[in-house]
C-alpha positions in Angstrom: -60.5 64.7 -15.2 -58.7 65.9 -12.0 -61.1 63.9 -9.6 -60.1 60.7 -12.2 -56.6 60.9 -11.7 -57.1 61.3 -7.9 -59.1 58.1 -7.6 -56.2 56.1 -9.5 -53.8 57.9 -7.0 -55.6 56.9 -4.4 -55.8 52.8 -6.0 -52.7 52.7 -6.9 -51.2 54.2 -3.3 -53.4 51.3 -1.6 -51.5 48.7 -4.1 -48.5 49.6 -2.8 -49.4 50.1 0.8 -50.7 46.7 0.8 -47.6 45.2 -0.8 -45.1 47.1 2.1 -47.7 45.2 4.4 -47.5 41.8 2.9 -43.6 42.0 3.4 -43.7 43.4 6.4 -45.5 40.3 8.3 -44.8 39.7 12.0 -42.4 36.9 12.6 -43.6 33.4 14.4 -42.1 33.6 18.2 -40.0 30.6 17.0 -38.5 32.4 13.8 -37.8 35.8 16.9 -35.8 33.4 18.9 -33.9 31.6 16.3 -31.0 33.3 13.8 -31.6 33.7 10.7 -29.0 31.6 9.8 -29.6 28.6 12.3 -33.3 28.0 10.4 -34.2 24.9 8.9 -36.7 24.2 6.1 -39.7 21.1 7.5 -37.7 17.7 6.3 -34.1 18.6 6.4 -32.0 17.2 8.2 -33.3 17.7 11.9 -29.9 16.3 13.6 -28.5 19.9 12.6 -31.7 21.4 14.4 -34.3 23.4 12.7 -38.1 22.9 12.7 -40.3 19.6 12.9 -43.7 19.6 11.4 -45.1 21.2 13.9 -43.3 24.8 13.5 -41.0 23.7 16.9 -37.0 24.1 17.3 -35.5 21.0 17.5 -32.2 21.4 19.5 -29.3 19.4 18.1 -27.8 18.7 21.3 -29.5 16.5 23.6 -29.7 17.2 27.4 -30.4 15.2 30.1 -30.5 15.6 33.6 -27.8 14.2 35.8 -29.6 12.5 39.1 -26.5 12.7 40.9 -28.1 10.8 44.3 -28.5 7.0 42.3 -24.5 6.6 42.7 -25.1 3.3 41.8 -27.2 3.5 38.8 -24.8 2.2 35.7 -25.7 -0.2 32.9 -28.0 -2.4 35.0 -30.2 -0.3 38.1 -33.3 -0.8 39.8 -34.1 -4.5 41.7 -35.4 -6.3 39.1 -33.5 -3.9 36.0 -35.3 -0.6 35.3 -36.0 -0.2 31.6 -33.7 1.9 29.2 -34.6 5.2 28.3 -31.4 5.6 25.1 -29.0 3.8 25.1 -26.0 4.8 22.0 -22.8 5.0 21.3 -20.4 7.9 21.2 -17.6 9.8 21.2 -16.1 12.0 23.7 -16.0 15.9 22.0 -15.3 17.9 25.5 -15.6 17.7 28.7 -15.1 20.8 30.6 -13.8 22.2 34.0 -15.8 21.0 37.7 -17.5 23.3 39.1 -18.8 22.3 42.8 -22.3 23.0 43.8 -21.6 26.2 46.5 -25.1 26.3 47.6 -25.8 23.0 48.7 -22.5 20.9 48.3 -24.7 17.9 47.2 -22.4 17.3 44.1 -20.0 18.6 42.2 -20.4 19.4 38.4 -18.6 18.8 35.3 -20.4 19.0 32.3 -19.5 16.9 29.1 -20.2 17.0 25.3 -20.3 13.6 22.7 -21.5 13.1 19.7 -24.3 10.6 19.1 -22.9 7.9 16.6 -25.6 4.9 16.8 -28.4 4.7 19.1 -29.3 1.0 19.8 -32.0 2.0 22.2 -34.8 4.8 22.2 -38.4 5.4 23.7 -40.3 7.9 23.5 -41.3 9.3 27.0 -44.3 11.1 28.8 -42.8 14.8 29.1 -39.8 14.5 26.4 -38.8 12.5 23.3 -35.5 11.7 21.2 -35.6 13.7 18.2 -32.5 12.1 16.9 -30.1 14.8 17.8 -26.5 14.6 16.3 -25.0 15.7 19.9 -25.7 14.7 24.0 -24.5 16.6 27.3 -25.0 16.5 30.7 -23.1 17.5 33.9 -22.2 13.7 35.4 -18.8 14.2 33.6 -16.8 14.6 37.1 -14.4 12.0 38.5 -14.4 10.4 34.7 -10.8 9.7 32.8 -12.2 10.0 29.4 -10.4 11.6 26.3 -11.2 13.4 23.1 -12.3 10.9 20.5 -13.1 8.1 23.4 -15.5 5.4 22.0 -18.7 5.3 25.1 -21.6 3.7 25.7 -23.9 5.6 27.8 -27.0 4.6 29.1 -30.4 7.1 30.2 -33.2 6.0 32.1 -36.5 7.5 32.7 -36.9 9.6 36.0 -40.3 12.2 36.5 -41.5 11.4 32.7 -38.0 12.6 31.3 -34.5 11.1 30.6 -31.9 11.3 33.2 -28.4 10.0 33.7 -27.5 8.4 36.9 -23.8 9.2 36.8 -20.1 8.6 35.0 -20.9 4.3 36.1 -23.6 4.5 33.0 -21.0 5.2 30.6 -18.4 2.9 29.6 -15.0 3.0 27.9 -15.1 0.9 24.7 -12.8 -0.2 22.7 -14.6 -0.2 19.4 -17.7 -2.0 18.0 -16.3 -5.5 18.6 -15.9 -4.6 22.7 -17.6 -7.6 24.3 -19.3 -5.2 26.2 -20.9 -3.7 23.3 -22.1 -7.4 21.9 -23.2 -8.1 25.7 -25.4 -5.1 25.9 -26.8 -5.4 21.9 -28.3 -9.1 22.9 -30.1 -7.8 26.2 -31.6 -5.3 24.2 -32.6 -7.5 20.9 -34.0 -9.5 23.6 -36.6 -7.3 24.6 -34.5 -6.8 27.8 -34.5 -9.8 29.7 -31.7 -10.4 32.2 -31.1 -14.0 31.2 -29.3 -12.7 28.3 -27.2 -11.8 30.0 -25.9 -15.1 32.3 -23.3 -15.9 29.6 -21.2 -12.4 30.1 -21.4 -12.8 34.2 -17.9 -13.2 34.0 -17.4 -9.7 31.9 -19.7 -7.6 34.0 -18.4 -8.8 36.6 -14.7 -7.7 35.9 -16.0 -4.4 35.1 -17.5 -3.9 38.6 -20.7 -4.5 38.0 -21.6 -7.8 39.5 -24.0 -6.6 42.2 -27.0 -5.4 39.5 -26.9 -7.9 37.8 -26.9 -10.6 40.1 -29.7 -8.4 41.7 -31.7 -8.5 38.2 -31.0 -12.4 37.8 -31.9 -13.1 41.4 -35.4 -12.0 40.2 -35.6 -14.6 37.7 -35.9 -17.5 40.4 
């Protein structure tokens, strides 16, 4: 009878034991580097961040790189008009102090935050991709004259398989979704990018400071 009741100990002990396991599971490296509170169920809403269907931590800020050396990069760059990487609009959240590069005095720094509102532009790219975050940043803020709650329209290109910013000349001041600028930029881009598109606003870019590019990308046409 005694050696009975010690065998159902002994069951009932490994019952237990193997439910104290079972909740006791090692965490996923992505579930030990993320709060507990910050985790997202697969198909919520991935522009607060959480997890795509592949387990990964989607950020919901967006960062590019600021490739501070293309001075002139803006809305139009390369000879003939370098494809878009993102182009969206937004709205100016923060941007905060400068801080100058003490190492190699190249450029000075001065990082900004906006909110992504509309994105009229997006490919995918070799070494990153737009997971439609809800936020952007970079560090290209310095020398700008935005405010909180500015309307932009900032434009990223593709440098080394990822997006970049060439500076504060690809992001423009707008006064709201009927800007000319906005309507300028929405036909070049509906029309698969072709610089002829753009020959009717000449005049606009041209005010702007632009005039250069673009009569760089037309001159390619002839």
């Amino acid at each position: 009878m005694k050696k009975i009741n010690l065998i159902l100990l002994l069951i009932l002990m490994g019952v237990l034991l193997a439910c104290v396991n079972q909740d006791q599971k090692p965490k996923s490296k992505v579930q030990e580097l993320i709060p507990k509170e910050i985790i997202k169920q697969k198909g919520e809403d991935l522009n607060r961040g959480g997890l795509d269907d592949s387990g990964n931590w989607i950020d919901p800020t967006f960062r590019v790189k600021y490739t501070y050396w293309q001075k002139d990069g803006g809305p139009f760059m390369g000879l003939c008009g370098d494809q878009y990487a993102l182009v969206f609009l937004g709205t100016i959240k923060e941007i905060k102090k400068k801080i100058r590069d003490k190492k190699t005095g190249s450029y000075t720094s001065q990082r900004g935050f906006l909110n992504i509102d509309r994105v009229l532009f997006q490919r995918d790219l070799k070494k990153e991709k737009f997971n439609k975050q809800s936020y952007f940043t970079s560090d290209c803020f310095y020398k700008t004259k935005f405010n909180k709650g500015d309307k932009v329209l900032v434009f990223c290109y593709e440098y080394e398989g990822g997006y970049s910013i060439p500076g504060p000349r690809a992001i423009l001041n707008l006064e709201g979704e009927n800007d000319p600028v906005l309507k300028s930029i929405e036909s070049y881009i509906e029309s698969g990018q072709k610089a002829i598109t753009l020959r009717p606003s000449i005049d606009l870019w041209e005010k702007l400071g632009y005039e250069k590019e673009l009569n760089q990308m037309l001159d390619c046409l002839n």
